[in-house]
Every structure is written in C-alpha cells, then in structure tokens.
MARTIRO-278594 format. One record per atom (N, C-alpha, C): x negated, y negated, z; residue in three letters. Coordinates in steps of 0.001 Angstrom, whole numbers, plus 500000, padded with zeros to 6 digits. Example, Ala and Ser with C-alpha at 12.3 -4.5 7.8 and 13.67 -1.06 7.14 Angstrom:
<sites>
486810505690507800Ala487700504500507800Ala486800503300507800Ala487150502250507080Ser486330501060507140Ser487100499970507870Ser
</sites>
This chain:
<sites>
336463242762177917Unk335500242694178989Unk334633241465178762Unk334388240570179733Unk333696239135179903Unk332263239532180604Unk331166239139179963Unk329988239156180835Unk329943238009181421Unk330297238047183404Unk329950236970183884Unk328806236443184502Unk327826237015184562Unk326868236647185342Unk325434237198184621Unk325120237707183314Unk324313238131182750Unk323435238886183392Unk324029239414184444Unk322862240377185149Unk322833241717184253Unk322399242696185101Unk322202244227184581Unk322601244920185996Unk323248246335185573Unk323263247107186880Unk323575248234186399Unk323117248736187576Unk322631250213187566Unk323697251086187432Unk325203251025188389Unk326051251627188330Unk327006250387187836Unk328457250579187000Unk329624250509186921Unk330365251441185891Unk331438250950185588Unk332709251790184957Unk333108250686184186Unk334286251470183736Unk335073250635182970Unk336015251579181879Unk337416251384182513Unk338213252266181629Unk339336251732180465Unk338820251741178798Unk339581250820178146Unk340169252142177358Unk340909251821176031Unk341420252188175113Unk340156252635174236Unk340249253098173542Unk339131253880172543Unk338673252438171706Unk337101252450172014Unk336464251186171585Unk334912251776172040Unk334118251335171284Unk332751251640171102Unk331691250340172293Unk331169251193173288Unk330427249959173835Unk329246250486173646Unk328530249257173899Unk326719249376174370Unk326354248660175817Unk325841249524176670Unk325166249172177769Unk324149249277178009Unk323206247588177990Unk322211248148178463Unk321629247989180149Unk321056249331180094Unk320808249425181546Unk319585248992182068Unk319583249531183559Unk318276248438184660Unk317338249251183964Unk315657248416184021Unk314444249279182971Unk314113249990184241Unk313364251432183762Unk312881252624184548Unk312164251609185092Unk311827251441186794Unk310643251060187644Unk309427251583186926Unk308200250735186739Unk306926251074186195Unk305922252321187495Unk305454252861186828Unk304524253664187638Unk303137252995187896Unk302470252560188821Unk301051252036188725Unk300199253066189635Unk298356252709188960Unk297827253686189246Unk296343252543189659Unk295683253056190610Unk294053252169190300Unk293141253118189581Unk292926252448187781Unk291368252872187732Unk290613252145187679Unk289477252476188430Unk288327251313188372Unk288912250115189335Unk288976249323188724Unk288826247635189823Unk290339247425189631Unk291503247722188591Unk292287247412188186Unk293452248224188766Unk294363247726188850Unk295776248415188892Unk296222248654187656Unk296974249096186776Unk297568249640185975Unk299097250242185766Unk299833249246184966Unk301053249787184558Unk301042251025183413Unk301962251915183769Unk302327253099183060Unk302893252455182095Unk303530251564181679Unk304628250782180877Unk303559249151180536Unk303560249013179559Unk302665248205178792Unk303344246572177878Unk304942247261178072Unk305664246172177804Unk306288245028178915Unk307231244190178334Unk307757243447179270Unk306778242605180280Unk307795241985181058Unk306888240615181788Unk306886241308183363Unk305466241101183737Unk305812241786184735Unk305240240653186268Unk306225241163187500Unk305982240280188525Unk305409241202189306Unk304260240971189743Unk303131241599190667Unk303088240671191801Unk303474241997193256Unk303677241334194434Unk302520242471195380Unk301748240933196249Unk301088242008197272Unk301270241367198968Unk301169242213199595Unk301243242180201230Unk300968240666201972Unk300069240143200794Unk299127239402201530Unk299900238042201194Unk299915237294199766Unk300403236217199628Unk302064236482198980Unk302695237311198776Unk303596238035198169Unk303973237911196659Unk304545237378195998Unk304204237110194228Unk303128236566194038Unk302174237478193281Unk301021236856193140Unk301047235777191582Unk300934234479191580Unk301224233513190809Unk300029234001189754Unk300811233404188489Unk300116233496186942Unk299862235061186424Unk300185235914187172Unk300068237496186917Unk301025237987186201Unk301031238029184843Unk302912238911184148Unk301839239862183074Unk301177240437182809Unk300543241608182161Unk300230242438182961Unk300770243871182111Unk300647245148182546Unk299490245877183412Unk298573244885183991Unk297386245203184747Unk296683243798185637Unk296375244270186641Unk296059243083187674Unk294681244090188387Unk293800242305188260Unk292980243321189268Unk293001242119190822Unk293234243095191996Unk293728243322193194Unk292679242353193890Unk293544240725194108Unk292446240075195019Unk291821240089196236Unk293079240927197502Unk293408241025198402Unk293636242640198707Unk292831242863199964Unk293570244234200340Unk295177243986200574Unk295530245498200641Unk296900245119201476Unk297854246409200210Unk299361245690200168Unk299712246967199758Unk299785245560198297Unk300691246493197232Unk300849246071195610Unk301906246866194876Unk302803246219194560Unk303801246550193775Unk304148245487192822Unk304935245936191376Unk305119245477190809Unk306832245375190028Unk307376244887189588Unk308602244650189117Unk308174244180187078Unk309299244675186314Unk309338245109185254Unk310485244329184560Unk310817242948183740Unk311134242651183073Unk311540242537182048Unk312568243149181623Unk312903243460180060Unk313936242826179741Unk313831241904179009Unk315216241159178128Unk315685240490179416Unk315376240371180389Unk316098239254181269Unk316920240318182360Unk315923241543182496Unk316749242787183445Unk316020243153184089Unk315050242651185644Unk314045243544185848Unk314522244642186666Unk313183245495186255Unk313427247303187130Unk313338247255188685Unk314011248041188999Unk313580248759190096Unk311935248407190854Unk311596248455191931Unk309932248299192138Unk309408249597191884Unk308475249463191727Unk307341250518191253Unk306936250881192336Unk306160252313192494Unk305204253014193536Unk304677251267194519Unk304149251860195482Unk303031251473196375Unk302008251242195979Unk300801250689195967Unk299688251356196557Unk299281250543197162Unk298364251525198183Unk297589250723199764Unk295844250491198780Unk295407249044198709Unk294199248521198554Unk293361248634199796Unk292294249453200241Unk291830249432201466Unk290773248719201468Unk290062248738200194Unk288417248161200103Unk288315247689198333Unk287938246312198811Unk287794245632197293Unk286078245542197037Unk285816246365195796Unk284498245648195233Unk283951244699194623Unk284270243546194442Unk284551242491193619Unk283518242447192800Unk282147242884193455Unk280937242839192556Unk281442243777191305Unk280301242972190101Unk280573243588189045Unk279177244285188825Unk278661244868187697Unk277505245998187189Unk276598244003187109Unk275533244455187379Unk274563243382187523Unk274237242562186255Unk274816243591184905Unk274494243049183823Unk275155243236182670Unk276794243053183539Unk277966243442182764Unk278340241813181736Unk277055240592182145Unk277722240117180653Unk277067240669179836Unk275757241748179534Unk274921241948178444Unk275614243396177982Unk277219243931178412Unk277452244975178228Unk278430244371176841Unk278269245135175969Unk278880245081174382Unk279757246574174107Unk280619246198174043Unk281785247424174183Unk282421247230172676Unk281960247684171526Unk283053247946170191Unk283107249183169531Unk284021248992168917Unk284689247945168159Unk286293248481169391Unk287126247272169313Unk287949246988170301Unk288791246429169107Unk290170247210169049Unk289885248371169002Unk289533249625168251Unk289843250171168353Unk288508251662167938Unk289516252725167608Unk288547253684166606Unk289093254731165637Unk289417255525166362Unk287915255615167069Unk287249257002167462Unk285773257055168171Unk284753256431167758Unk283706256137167897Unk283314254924168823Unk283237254702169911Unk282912253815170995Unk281429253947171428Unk281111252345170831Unk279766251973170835Unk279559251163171975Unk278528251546173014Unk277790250612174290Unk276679250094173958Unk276393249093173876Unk275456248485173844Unk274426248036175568Unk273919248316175785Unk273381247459177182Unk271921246515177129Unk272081245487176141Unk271136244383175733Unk269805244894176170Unk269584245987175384Unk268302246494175094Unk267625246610176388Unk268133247400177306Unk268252247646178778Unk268051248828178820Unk267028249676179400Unk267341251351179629Unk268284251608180395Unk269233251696180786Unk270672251739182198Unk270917253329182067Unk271333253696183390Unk271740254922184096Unk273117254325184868Unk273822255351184347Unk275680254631185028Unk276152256177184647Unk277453255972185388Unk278675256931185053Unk279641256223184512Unk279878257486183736Unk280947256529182477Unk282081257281182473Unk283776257011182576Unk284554257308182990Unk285587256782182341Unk286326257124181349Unk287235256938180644Unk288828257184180849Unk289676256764181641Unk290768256949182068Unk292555256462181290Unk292853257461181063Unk294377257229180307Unk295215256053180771Unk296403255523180430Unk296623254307181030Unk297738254970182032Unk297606256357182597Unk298842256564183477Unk297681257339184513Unk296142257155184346Unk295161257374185807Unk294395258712185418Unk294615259244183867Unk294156260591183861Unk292817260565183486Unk291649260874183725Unk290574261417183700Unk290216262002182425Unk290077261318181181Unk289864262385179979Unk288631262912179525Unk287438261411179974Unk286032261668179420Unk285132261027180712Unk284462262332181026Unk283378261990181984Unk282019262295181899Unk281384261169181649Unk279547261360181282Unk278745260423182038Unk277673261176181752Unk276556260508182417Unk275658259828181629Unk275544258472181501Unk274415257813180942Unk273435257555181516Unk271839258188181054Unk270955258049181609Unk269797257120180769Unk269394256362181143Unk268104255807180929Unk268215254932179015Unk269565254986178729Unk269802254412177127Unk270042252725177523Unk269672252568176541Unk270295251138175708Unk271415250980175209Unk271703251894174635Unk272941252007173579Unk273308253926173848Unk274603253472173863Unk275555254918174357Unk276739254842172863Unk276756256335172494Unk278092256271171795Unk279311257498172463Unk280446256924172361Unk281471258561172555Unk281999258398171910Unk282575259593171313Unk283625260061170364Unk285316260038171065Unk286598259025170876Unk287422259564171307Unk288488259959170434Unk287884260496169129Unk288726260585168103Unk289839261966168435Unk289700262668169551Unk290140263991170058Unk291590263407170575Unk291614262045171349Unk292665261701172129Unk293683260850171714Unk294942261243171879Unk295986260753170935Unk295729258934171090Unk296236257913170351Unk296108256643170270Unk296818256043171500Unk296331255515172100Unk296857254546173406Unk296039253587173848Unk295715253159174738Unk295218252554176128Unk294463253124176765Unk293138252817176745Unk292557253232177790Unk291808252635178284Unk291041253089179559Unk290109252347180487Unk288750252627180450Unk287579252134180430Unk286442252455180382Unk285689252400181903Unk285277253063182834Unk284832252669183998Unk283721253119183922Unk282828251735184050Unk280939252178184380Unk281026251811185584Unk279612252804186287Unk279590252563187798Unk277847252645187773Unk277009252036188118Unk275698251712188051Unk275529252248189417Unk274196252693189474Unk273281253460190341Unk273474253086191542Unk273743252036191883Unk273841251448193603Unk276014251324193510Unk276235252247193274Unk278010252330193134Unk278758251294192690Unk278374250200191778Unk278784249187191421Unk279790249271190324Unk281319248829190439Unk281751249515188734Unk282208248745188048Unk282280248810186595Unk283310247357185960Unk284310248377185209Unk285131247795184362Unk285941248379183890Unk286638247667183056Unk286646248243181610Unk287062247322180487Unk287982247992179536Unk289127247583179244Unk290368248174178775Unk289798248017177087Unk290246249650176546Unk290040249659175087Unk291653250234174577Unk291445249857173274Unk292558250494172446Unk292372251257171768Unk292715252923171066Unk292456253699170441Unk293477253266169241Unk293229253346167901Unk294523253497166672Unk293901254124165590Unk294481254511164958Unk294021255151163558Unk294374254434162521Unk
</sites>
C-alpha cells in the first residue's frame, strides 16, 4: 500500500494478507463553549483554524481559545499532525463586550500556575465583583462573591488539575477573564 496524497480519511478499507497496520484517523471535531469574553476549545492541543461569519478564517488565531471580534457565528477546525478534524459546534455571538473591568491592569492573578490556592490581588482597591471559575469544557465549578476586598483568595485544591477560566464581572456588568492552570 502507497500513501499518495498524505491526506487522512475518515472511511476506507483495504484487504491484504495477514500484516499488521496502523491508521491514523481524522481528529474528533473540537467542542467549543463561551466563558466569559472567550470562546474555548474542549481540546487544548494541535493548531487550530478559527473561522467566523464575518471575515471567514480569522488570520493569526491557531490556540485553543479566541476571543470573538465580531458578532456573527464561530467555528473552529483542529489540526493534528497535518490531519484536520471535522468542524466543531456553532456558536451564534449576538453581543460583544469588549470593555474590560476598569482596573483590570491593577488585577494580579497568582501564582499561574497554581497548586490550589489562588491569590487576587486588586492594587489595594476595595472591589465588589462576581467571581466565576469555569472548567475548560463551560462547567461552572466555583461561584463567589467578592465584596468590598483588596485581595481575594480561593482554594481550588478540590478540582482535579486542568484549565481553567477565571471570570470577574464588576458592579456595572463589566467582565474580564483570565485563563489559569491547576497542577500538583
């Protein structure tokens, strides 16, 4: 058997004499989700091509998260070894906030990444926000309310090691959102 065209595909055959092959196949389509300002790949590897409604491949975009310049719709395609997947879900962007928290450069987010213990700093600021911690596949794990601190700590030593999202949203609905890593 000759590989002619170095593609990948989803279906074929092939009936030889007793001989050992390896095939590798098209990568699972990525799942994406919006938390916070960001879109989000379920799948964290590979190069990825992010396409939206508006200008269609959106240029310089190949990491597992984009945040959405343009309403409109957003999908993404999944690159592995020179095989991309299937497209991923939809999603419809209806309303972009572009604003960020008024004083998200004085926001200090460590240690990045982190055990367990996630330290906020807000440059000696009393701040009131909602704080919203989201899995990298959209799940909802830690939801609090910061009122009137400078400095916030949470514990996420409970949640297995991955990816996650941090979403503050300040008093007039403003939100930012800053990707952490959990490891032990």
């Amino acid at each position: 058997m000759n590989e002619t065209d170095n593609g990948c595909y989803v279906n074929d055959s092939l009936t030889t004499p007793g001989m050992i092959m390896i095939r590798d196949s098209t990568p699972v389509a990525p799942l994406i989700s919006l938390i916070g300002d960001i879109i989000v790949s379920d799948v964290s590897s590979g190069i990825f091509t992010w396409v939206d409604s508006v200008t269609g491949i959106v240029p310089g975009e190949v990491n597992s998260t984009l945040h959405p310049p343009y309403m409109g719709y957003y999908w993404a395609i999944r690159d592995s070894a020179n095989c991309p997947s299937l497209r991923s879900n939809t999603l419809y962007i209806s309303l972009l906030e572009v604003n960020t928290i008024s004083n998200t450069d004085n926001i200090q987010i460590y240690p990045n990444p982190t055990s367990g213990v996630l330290n906020m700093n807000f440059d000696n600021t009393a701040t009131t926000m909602q704080l919203e911690i989201f899995s990298v596949v959209g799940t909802s794990v830690i939801h609090d309310e910061i009122k009137n601190q400078s400095h916030y700590q949470t514990d996420l030593s409970r949640l297995p090691e991955g990816t996650y999202f941090v979403v503050l949203k300040d008093e007039n609905g403003i939100t930012n959102t800053f990707k952490i890593v959990l490891g032990r």
